[in-house]
C-alpha positions as CSV (number, residue, x, y, z in Angstrom):
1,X,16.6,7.0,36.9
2,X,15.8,3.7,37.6
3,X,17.4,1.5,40.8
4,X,18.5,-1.6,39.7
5,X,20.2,-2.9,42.9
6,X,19.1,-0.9,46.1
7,X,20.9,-2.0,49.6
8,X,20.4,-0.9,52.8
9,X,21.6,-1.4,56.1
10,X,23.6,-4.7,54.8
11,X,26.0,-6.9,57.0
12,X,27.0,-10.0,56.0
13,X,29.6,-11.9,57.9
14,X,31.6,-14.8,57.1
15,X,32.0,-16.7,59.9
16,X,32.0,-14.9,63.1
17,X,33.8,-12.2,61.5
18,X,31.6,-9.4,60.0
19,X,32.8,-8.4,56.6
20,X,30.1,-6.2,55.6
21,X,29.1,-3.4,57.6
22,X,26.1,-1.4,57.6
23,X,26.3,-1.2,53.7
24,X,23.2,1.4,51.8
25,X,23.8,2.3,48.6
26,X,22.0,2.4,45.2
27,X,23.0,1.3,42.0
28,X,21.1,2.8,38.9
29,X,20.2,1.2,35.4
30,X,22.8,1.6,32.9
31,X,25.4,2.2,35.5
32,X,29.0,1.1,35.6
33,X,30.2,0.7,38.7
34,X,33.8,-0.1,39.7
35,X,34.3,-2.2,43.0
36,X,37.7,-1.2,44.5
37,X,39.4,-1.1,48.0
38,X,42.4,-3.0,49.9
39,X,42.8,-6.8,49.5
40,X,41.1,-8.5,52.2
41,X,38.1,-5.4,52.7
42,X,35.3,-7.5,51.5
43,X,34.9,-7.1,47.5
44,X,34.0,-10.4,46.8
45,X,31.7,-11.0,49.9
46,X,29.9,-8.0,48.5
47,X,29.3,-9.1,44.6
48,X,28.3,-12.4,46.4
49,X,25.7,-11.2,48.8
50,X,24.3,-9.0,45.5
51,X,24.5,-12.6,43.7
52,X,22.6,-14.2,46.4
53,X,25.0,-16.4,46.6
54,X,26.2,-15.6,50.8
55,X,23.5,-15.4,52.9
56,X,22.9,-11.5,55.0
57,X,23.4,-11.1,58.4
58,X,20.4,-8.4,58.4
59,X,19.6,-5.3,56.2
60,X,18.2,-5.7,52.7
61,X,19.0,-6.4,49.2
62,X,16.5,-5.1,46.2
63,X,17.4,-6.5,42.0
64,X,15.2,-4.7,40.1
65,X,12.9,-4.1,42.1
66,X,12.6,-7.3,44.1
67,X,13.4,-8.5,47.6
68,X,16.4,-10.9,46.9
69,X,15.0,-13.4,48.7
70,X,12.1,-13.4,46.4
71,X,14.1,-12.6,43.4
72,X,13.8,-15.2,40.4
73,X,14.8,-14.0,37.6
74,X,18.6,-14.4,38.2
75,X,18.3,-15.3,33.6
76,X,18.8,-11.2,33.6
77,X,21.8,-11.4,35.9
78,X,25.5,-12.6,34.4
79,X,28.3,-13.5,36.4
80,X,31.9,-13.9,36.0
81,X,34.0,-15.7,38.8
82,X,37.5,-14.5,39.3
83,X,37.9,-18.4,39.0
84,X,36.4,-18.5,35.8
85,X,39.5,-19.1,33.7
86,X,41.0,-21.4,35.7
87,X,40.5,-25.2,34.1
88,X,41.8,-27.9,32.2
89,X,43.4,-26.2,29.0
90,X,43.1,-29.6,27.0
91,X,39.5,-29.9,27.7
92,X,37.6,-30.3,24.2
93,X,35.5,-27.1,23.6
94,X,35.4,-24.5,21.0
95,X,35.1,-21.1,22.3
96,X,31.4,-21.1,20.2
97,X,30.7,-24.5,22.5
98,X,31.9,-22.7,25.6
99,X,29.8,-19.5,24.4
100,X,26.6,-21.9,23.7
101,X,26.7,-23.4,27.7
102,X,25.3,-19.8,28.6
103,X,22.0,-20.6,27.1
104,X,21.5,-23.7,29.4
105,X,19.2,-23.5,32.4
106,X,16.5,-25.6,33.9
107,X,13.5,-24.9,31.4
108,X,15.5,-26.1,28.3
109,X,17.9,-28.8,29.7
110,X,17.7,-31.0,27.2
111,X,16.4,-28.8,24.4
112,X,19.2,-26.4,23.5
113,X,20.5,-26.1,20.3
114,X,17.3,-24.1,18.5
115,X,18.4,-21.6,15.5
116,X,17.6,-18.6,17.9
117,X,19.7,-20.2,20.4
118,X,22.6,-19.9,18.1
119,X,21.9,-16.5,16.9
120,X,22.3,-14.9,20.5
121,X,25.4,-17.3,20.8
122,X,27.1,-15.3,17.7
123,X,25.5,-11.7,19.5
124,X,27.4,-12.6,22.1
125,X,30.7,-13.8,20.3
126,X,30.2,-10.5,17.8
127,X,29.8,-7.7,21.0
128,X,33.1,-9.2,22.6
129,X,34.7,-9.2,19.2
130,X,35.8,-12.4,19.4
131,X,33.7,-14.0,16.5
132,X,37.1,-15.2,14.2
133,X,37.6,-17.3,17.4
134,X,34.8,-19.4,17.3
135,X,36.3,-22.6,16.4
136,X,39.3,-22.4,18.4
137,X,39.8,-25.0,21.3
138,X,39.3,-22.6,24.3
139,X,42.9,-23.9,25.7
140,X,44.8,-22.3,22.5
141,X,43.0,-18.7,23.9
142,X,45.4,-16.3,25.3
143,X,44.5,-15.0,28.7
144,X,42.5,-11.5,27.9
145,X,40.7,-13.9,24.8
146,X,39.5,-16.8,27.1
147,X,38.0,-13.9,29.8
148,X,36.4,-12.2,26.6
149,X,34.6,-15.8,26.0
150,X,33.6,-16.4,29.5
151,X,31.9,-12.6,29.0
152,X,30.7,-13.8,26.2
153,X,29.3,-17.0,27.8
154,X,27.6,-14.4,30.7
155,X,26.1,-12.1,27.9
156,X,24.6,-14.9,26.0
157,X,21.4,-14.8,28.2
158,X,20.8,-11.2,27.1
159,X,20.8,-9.9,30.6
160,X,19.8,-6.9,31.7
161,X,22.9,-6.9,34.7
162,X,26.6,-7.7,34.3
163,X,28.9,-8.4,37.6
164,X,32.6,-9.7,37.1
165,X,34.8,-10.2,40.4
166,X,38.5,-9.0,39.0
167,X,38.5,-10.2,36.1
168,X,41.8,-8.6,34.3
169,X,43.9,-9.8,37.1
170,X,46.6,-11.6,35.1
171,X,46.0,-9.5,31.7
172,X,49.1,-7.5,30.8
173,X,48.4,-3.7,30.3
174,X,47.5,-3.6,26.4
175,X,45.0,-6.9,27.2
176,X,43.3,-5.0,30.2
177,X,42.3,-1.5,27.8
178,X,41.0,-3.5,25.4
179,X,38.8,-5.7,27.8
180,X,37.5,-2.3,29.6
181,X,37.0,-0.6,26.1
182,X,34.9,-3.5,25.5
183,X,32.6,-3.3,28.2
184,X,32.6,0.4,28.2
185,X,30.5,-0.4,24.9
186,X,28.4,-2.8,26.2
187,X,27.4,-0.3,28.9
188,X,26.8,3.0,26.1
189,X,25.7,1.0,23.0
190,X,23.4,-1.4,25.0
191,X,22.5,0.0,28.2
192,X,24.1,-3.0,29.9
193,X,24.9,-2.0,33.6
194,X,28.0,-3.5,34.8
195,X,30.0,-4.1,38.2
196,X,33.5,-4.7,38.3
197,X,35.6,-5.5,40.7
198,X,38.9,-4.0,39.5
199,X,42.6,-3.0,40.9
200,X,43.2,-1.0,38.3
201,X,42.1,3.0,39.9
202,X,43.0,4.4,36.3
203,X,40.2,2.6,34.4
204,X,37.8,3.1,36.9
205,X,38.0,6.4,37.2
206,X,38.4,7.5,33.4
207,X,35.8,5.0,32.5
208,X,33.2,4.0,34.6
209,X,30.3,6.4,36.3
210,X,30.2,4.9,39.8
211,X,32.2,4.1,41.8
212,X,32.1,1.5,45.4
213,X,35.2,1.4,47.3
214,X,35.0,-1.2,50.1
215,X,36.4,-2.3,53.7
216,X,34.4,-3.5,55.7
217,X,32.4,-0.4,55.3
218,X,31.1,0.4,51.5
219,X,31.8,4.0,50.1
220,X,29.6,5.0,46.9
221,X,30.1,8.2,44.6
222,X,29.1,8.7,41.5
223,X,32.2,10.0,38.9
224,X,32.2,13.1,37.1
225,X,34.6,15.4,36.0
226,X,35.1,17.0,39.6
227,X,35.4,14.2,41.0
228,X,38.4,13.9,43.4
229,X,39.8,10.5,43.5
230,X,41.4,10.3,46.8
231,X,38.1,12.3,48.7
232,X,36.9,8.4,47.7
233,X,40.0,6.5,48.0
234,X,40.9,7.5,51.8
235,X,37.6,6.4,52.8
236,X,38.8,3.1,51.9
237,X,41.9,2.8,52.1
238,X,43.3,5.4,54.6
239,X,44.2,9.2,54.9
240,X,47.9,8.0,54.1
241,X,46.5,7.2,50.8
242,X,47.6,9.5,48.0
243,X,46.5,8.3,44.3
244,X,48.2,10.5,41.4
245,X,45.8,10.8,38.7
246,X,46.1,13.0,35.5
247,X,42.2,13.5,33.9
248,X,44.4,14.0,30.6
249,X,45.2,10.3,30.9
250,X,41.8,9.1,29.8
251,X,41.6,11.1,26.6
252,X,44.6,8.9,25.1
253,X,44.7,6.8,22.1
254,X,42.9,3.6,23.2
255,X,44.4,0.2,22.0
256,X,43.4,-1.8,18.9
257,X,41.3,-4.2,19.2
258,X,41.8,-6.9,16.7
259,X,44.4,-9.0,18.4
């Protein structure tokens, strides 16, 4: 296996307050990796300091093979704020428009708009099967469609590592399945590696092969069919904390996908 993201020893405080403590873990290529643990125990902070984004207090951060400090190839890396759906619904843009920013960088400011540029715009539209909704303002979206696009706008790149900060937070139960399923075939069909930072245990554990449960401190196990849920989960969150799961669950009926 291949590291794509090695950490070791991280802190990174925000502040005076240390948020991250002492974090080594290593995430492999074609991993997916859910990012779970109480409200307040340092998620975000985390996916930031991988994103480069919040400077380290000490330790070290590696993206595919690179020092993050000397790391430049950040066209391989998509992103997804938890923010990222949150903007004027009357702005002007189609969803293919929206889609299309995701090719824009320094190096062809100016230039976009080539016929390859457009073909890994509909790639990207097509693998979050949202393609029929092209030409629809992205205000008219519902709320799992518009987080599909702004995946869509991340993949558009063609990049090699995915990270999304709670993205499914206001997607009713039906919208979140089909979002997971989604990048569950990102992950198998393209060999995408994905982090997620995700409330929902369920998904995680049915779907994903890693898993990084954080406060303060950062847990890591990988998730097989042995694995025992809350061996993980009161690392995290507590020895009070008991987490009834059914392995049966995940071999349901997944949702449609067309709507």
């Amino acid at each position: 296996m291949e590291p794509i993201i090695e950490v070791q020893e991280l802190v990174v405080k925000r502040g005076p307050s240390e948020v991250i403590s002492e974090a080594s873990f290593v995430i492999e290529r074609g991993d997916y990796v859910g990012i779970m643990g109480p409200n307040g125990g340092g998620k975000t902070t985390l996916v930031l300091a991988l994103l480069g984004m919040l400077p380290k207090e000490k330790g070290s951060i590696r993206i595919m093979g690179e020092d993050i400090e000397s790391f430049d190839q950040w066209d391989k890396v998509g992103y997804v704020s938890q923010y990222a759906i949150n903007f004027d619904s009357h702005f002007p843009l189609t969803v293919r428009e929206l889609v299309g920013l995701g090719r824009v960088n320094r190096k062809n400011l100016g230039r976009f708009r080539k016929k390859e540029d457009w073909k890994a715009v509909d790639e990207a539209l097509e693998a979050m099967n949202i393609t029929n909704l092209a030409r629809k303002r992205i205000g008219q979206l519902s709320g799992g469609q518009r987080q599909r696009a702004f995946v869509a706008k991340s993949l558009v790149s063609k990049p090699e590592l995915l990270m999304l900060d709670e993205p499914v937070t206001d997607l009713d139960p039906v919208s979140r399945e089909r979002f997971f399923k989604r990048l569950s075939n990102l992950n198998q069909m393209k060999g995408l590696t994905i982090l997620i930072v995700s409330h929902d245990l369920t998904a995680i554990f049915c779907r994903m092969s890693r898993v990084l449960c954080v406060n303060k401190q950062v847990h890591s196990a990988a998730i097989t069919e042995e694995t025992v849920p809350d061996d993980i989960l009161r690392k995290g969150y507590g020895d009070h904390f008991h987490f009834v799961f059914h392995r049966e669950l995940c071999k349901g009926v997944f949702v449609d996908e067309q709507s």
